[in-house]
C-alpha positions as a Markdown table, in Angstrom:
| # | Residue | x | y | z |
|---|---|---|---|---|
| 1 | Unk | -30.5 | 51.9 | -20.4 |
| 2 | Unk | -28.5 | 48.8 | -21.7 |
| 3 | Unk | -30.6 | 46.1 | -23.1 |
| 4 | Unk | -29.7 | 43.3 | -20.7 |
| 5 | Unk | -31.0 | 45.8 | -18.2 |
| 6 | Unk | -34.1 | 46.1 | -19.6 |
| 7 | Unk | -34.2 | 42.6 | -19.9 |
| 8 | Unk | -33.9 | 41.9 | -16.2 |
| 9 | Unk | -36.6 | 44.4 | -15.5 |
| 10 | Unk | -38.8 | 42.9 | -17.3 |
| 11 | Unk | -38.1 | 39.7 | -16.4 |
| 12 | Unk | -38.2 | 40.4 | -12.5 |
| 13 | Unk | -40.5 | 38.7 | -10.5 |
| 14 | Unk | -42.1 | 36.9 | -13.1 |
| 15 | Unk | -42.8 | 32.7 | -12.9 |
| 16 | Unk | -41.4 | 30.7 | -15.6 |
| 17 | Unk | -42.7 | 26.9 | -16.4 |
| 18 | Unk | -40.4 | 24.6 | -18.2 |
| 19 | Unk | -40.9 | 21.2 | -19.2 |
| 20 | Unk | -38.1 | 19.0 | -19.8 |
| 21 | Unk | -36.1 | 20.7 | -17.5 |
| 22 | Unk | -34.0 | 18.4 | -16.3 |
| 23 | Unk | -31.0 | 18.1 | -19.3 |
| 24 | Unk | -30.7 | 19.8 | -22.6 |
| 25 | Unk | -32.2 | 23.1 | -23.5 |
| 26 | Unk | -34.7 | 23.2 | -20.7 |
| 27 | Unk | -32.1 | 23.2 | -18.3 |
| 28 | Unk | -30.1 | 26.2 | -20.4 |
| 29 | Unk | -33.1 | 27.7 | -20.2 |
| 30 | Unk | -33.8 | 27.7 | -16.2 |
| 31 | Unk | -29.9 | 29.0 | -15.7 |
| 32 | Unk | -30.5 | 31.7 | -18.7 |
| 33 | Unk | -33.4 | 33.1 | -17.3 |
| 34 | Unk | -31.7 | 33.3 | -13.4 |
| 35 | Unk | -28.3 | 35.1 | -14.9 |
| 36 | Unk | -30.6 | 37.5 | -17.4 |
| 37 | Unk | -32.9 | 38.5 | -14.8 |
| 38 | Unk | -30.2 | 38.3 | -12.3 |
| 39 | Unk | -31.7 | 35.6 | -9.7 |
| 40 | Unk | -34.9 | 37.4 | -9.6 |
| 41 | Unk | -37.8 | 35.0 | -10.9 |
| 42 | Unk | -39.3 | 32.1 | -9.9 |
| 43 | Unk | -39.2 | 28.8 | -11.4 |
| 44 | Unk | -41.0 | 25.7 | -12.3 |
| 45 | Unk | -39.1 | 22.9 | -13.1 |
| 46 | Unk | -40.8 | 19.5 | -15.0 |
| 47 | Unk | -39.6 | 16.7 | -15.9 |
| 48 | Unk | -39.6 | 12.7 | -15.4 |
| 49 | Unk | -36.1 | 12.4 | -13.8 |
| 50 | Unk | -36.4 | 14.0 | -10.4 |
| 51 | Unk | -32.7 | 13.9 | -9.1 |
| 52 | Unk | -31.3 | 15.5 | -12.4 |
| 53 | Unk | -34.1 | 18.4 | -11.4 |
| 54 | Unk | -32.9 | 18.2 | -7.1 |
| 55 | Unk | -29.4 | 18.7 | -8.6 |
| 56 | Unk | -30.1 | 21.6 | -10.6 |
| 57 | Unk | -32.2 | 23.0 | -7.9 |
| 58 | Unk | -29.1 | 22.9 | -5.8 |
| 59 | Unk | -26.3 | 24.1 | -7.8 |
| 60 | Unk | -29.2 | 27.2 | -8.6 |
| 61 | Unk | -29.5 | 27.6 | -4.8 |
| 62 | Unk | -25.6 | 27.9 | -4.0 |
| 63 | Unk | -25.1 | 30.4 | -7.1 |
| 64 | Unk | -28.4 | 32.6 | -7.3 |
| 65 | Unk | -29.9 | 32.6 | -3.6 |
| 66 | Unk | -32.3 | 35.0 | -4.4 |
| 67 | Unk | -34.3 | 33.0 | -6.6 |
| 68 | Unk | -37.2 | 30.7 | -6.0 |
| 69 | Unk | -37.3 | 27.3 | -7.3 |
| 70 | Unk | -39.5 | 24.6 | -7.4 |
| 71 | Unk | -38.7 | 21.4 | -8.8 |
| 72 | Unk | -41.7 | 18.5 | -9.5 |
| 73 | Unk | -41.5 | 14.9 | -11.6 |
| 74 | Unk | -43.8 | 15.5 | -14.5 |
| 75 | Unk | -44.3 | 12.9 | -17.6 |
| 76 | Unk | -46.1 | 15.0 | -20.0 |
| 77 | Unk | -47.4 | 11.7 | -21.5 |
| 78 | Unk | -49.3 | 11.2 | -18.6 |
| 79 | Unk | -52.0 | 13.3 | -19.3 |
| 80 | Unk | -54.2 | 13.2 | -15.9 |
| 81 | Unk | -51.3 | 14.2 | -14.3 |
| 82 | Unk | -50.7 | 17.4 | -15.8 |
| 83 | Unk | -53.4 | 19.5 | -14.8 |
| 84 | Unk | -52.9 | 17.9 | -11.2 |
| 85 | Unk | -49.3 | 19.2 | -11.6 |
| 86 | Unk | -50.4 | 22.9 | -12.4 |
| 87 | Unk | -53.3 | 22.7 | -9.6 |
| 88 | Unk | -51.3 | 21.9 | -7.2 |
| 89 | Unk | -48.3 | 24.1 | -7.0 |
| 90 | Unk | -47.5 | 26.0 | -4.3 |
| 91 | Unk | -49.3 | 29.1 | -4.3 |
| 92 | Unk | -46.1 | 31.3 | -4.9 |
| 93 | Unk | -45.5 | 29.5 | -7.9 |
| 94 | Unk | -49.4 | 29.1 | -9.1 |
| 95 | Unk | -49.6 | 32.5 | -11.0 |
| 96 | Unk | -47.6 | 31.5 | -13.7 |
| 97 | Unk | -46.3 | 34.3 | -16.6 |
| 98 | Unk | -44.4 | 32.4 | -18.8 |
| 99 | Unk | -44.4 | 28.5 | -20.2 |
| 100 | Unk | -41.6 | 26.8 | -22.3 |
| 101 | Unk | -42.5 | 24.0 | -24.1 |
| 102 | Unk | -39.6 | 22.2 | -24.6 |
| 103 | Unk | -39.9 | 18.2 | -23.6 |
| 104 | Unk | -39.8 | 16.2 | -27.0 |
| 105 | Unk | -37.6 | 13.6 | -28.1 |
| 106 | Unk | -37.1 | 11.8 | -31.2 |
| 107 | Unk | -36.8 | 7.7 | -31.3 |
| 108 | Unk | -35.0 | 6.1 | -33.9 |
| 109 | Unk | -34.7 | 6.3 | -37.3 |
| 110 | Unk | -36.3 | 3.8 | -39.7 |
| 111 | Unk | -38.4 | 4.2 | -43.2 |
| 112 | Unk | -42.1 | 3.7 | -43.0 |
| 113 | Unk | -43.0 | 0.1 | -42.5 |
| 114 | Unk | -40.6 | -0.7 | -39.9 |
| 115 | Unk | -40.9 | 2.2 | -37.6 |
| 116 | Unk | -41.8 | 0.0 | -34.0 |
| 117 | Unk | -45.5 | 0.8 | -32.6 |
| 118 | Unk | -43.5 | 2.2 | -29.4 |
| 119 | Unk | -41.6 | 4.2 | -30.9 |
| 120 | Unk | -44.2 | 6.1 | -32.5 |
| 121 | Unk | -46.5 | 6.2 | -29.6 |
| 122 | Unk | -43.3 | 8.0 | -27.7 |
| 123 | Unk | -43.0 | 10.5 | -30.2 |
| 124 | Unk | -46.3 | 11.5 | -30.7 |
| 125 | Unk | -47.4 | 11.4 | -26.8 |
| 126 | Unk | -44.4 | 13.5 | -26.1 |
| 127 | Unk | -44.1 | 15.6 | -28.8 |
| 128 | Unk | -48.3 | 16.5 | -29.8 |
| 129 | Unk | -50.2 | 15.6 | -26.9 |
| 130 | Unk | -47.9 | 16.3 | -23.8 |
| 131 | Unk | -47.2 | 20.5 | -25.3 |
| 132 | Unk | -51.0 | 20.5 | -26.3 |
| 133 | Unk | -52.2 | 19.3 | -22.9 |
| 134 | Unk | -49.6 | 21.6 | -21.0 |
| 135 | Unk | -50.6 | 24.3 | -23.0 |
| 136 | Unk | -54.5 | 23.8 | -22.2 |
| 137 | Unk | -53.9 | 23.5 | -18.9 |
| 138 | Unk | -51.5 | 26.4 | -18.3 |
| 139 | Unk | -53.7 | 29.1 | -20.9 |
| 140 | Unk | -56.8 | 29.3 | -18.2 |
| 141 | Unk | -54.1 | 31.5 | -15.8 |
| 142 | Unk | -53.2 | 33.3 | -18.5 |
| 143 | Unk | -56.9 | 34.1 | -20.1 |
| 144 | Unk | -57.7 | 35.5 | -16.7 |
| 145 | Unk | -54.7 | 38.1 | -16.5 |
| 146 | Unk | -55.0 | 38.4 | -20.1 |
| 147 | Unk | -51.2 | 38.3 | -20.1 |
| 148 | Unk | -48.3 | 35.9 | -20.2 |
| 149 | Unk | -46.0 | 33.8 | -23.2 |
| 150 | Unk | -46.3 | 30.6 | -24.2 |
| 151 | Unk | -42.8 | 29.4 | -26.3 |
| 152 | Unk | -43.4 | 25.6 | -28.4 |
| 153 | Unk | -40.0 | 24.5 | -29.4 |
| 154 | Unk | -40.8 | 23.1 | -32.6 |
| 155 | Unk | -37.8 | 21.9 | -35.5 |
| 156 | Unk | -36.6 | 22.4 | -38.6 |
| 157 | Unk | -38.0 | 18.9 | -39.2 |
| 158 | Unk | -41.4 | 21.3 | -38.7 |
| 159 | Unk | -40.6 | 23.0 | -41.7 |
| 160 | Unk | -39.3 | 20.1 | -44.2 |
| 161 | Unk | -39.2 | 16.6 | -43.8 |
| 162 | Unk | -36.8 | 14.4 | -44.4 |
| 163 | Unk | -36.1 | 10.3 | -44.8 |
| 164 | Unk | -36.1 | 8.4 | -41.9 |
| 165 | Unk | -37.8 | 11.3 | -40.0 |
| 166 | Unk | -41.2 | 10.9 | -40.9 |
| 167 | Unk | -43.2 | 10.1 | -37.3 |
| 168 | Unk | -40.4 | 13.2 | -35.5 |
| 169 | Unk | -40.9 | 15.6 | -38.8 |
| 170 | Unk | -45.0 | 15.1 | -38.1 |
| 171 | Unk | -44.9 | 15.9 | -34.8 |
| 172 | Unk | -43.0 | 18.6 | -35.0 |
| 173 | Unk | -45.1 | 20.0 | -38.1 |
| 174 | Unk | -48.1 | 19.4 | -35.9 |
| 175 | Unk | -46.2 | 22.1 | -33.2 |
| 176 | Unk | -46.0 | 24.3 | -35.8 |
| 177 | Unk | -49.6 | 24.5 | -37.3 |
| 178 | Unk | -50.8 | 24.5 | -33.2 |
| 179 | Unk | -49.0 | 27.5 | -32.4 |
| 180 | Unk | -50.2 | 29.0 | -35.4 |
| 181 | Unk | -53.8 | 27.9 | -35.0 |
| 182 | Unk | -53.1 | 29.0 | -30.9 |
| 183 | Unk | -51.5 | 32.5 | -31.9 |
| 184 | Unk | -54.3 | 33.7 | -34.1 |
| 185 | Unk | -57.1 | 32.6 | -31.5 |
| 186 | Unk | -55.6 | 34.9 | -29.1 |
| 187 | Unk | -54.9 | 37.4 | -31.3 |
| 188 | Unk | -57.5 | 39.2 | -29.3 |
| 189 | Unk | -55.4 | 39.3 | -26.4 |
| 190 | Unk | -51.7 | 39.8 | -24.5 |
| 191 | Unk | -50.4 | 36.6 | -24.9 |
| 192 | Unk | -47.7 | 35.9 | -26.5 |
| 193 | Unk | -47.0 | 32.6 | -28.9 |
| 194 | Unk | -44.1 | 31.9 | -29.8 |
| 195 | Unk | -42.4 | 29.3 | -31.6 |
| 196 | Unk | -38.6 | 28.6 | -31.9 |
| 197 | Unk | -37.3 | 26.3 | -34.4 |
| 198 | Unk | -33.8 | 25.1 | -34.2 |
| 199 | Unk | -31.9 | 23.3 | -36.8 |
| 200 | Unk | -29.1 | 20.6 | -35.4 |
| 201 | Unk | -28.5 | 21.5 | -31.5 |
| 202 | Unk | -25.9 | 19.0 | -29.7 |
| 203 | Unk | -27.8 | 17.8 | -26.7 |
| 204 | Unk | -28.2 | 14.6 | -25.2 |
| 205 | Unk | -31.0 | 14.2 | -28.1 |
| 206 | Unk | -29.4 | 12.0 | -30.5 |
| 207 | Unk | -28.2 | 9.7 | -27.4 |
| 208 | Unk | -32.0 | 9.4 | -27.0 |
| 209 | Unk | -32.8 | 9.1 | -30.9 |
| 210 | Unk | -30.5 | 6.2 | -30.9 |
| 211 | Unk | -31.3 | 4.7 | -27.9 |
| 212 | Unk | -27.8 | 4.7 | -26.2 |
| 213 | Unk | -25.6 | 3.9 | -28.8 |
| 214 | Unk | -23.3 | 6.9 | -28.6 |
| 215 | Unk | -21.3 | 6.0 | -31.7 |
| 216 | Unk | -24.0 | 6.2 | -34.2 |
| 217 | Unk | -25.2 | 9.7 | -31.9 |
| 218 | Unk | -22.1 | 10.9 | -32.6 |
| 219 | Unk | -21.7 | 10.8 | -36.6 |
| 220 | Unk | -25.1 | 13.1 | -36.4 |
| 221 | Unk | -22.1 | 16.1 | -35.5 |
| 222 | Unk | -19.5 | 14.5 | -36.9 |
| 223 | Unk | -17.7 | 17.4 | -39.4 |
| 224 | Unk | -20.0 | 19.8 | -38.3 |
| 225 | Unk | -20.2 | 23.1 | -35.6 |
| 226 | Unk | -23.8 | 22.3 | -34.1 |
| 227 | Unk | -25.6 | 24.9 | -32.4 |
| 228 | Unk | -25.5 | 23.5 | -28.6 |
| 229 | Unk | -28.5 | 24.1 | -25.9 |
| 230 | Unk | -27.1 | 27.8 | -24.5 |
| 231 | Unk | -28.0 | 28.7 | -28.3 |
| 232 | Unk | -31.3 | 27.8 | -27.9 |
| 233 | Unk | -32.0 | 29.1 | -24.6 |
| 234 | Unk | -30.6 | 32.5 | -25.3 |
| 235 | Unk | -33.4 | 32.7 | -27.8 |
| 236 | Unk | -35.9 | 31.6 | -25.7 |
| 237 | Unk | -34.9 | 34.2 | -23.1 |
| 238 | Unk | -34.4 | 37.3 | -25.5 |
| 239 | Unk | -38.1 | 36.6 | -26.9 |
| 240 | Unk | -40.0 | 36.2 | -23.5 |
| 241 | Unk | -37.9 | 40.0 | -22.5 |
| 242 | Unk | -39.2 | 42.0 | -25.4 |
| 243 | Unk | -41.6 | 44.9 | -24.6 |
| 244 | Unk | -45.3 | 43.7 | -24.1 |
| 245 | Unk | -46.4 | 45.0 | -28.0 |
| 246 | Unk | -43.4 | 43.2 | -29.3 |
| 247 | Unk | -43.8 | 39.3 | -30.8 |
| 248 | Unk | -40.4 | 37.0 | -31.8 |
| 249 | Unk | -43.7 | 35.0 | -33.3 |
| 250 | Unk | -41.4 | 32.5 | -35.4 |
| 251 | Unk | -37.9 | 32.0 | -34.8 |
| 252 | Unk | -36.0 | 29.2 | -37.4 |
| 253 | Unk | -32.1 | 29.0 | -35.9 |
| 254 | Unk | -29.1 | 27.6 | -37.9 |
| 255 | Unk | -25.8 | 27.2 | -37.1 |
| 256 | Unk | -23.5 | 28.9 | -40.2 |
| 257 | Unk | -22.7 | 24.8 | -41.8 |
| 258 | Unk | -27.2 | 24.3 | -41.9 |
| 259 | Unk | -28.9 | 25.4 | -44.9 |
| 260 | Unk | -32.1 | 22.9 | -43.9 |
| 261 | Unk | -32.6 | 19.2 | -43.0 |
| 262 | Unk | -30.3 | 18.4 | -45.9 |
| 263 | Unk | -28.1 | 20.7 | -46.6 |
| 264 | Unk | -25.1 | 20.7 | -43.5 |
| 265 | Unk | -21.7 | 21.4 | -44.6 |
| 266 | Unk | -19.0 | 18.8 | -43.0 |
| 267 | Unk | -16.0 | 20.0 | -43.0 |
C-alpha cells in the first residue's frame, strides 16, 4: 500500500482544530489535510478575521464536497473566549483528534529599550498564552480518549536568538520548553506532541512584523529561496499520519540557503 494511502486512512474521519486558519500556514494546512485525506475529515477553523475563514470554507465546499467544515472567529488572546469556543461546537465537530497550533505573529523589530509596551503584550498574548490556553482547553477531550496530537509551531528563533528578536525569540523559546514540559507529562499516554520549527517561511508574516510596510517585508526574502507555507503544512500533515507508536516529536525545517537565524545565503 502506497504511503499517501496509508496516509488517507489514517486520516479519515478524524477532526482537526486549527488556529490561525485564516492566511498563512494555517490555511495550507486546512487544504493539506482535505487533498491528503482526500475530503474526508472534518474541520475546525479559528481565527480573528471571519470572511477570510467564510471564503476558505467556500472554495473547500466547491472542491472537496465531502468534507465537513466549520468555520468560527476566535482571538486566542481573548482568553475567556477560548474554552467557550471549544464548548460550544457543534456536536459533530466537538470530539476533536487533532490540534495545530499555529496563530503567532511577530511585531516589529527594535533593540531592548525601545520595544513599544503593545507590541510586546501582542507577542506574548499570542504567541505563550493563546497556544497554552488552546492547548488546556482542547487536552481534557483528548485525556478522556487517551488519544489524539497536539502540533505547537514553534521557530527557529526557539532555538537561537537573535538581535532585534528578543520579545518573538522568547516566546517562541517558551513554545519550545512547553511542548517539552507537555510531551513528557503525557508520556504516560497516546498523545502525541509535536513541535515543528521552521526557519524563514514567506507568508504574510513579515507584512505583519512590519506593520504594513511591504518594502522593508520584502528585503526579509530578498536574495533568498524561502520555504513558503505549503512547506510547512506538508510537515504538519505527514507527522499527524504516522502510525499511532510513531512520534515526529521535533521537527527544525530549512530551506537549502538557512543554516540558522544568521546564517542565510543571498544570492
Amino acid at each position: 500500500m502506497s504511503q499517501g494511502r496509508k496516509a488517507a486512512e489514517r486520516l479519515a474521519g478524524k477532526t482537526v482544530f486549527i488556529t490561525g486558519a485564516s492566511a498563512g500556514i494555517g490555511q495550507a494546512t486546512a487544504l493539506e489535510y482535505l487533498e491528503a485525506s482526500n475530503g474526508k475529515l472534518k474541520l475546525i477553523l479559528a481565527a480573528r478575521r471571519l470572511e477570510k475563514l467564510q471564503e476558505l470554507q467556500q472554495k473547500i465546499q466547491n472542491d472537496y464536497p465531502e468534507a465537513k467544515i466549520y468555520v468560527g472567529q476566535l482571538d486566542v488572546t481573548q482568553t475567556p473566549k477560548i474554552q467557550a469556543f471549544v464548548d460550544t461546537l457543534p456536536e459533530e465537530f466537538k470530539d476533536i483528534d487533532i490540534l495545530i497550533n499555529n496563530a503567532g505573529k511577530a511585531l516589529g523589530s527594535d533593540p531592548v529599550g525601545t520595544i513599544s509596551p503593545e507590541d510586546i503584550a501582542g507577542m506574548m498574548e499570542t504567541n505563550v498564552l493563546g497556544l497554552i490556553n488552546v492547548t488546556q482547553a482542547v487536552l481534557p477531550i483528548f485525556k478522556a480518549k487517551n488519544s489524539g496530537d497536539i502540533v505547537n509551531l514553534g521557530s527557529v528563533a526557539g532555538r537561537e536568538a537573535y538581535p532585534t528578536g528578543a520579545i518573538y525569540c522568547a516566546t517562541k523559546h517558551a513554545v519550545r520548553a512547553f511542548t517539552q514540559s507537555l510531551r513528557k507529562e503525557l508520556i504516560s499516554t497516546n498523545i502525541r506532541v509535536i513541535e515543528i520549527a521552521p526557519g524563514n517561511v514567506e507568508t504574510e508574516f513579515s507584512m505583519v512584523r512590519y506593520k504594513g510596510d511591504s518594502e522593508r517585508a520584502k528585503k526579509v526574502y530578498e536574495g533568498t529561496e524561502p520555504l513558503v507555507a505549503e512547506d510547512i503544512a506538508d510537515l504538519i500533515v505527514y507527522s499527524t499520519s504516522r502510525k499511532p507508536n510513531t512520534v515526529i516529536a521535533d521537527v527544525l525545517v530549512f530551506a537549502t540557503n538557512q543554516a540558522s537565524p544568521y546564517h542565510i545565503h543571498r544570492g
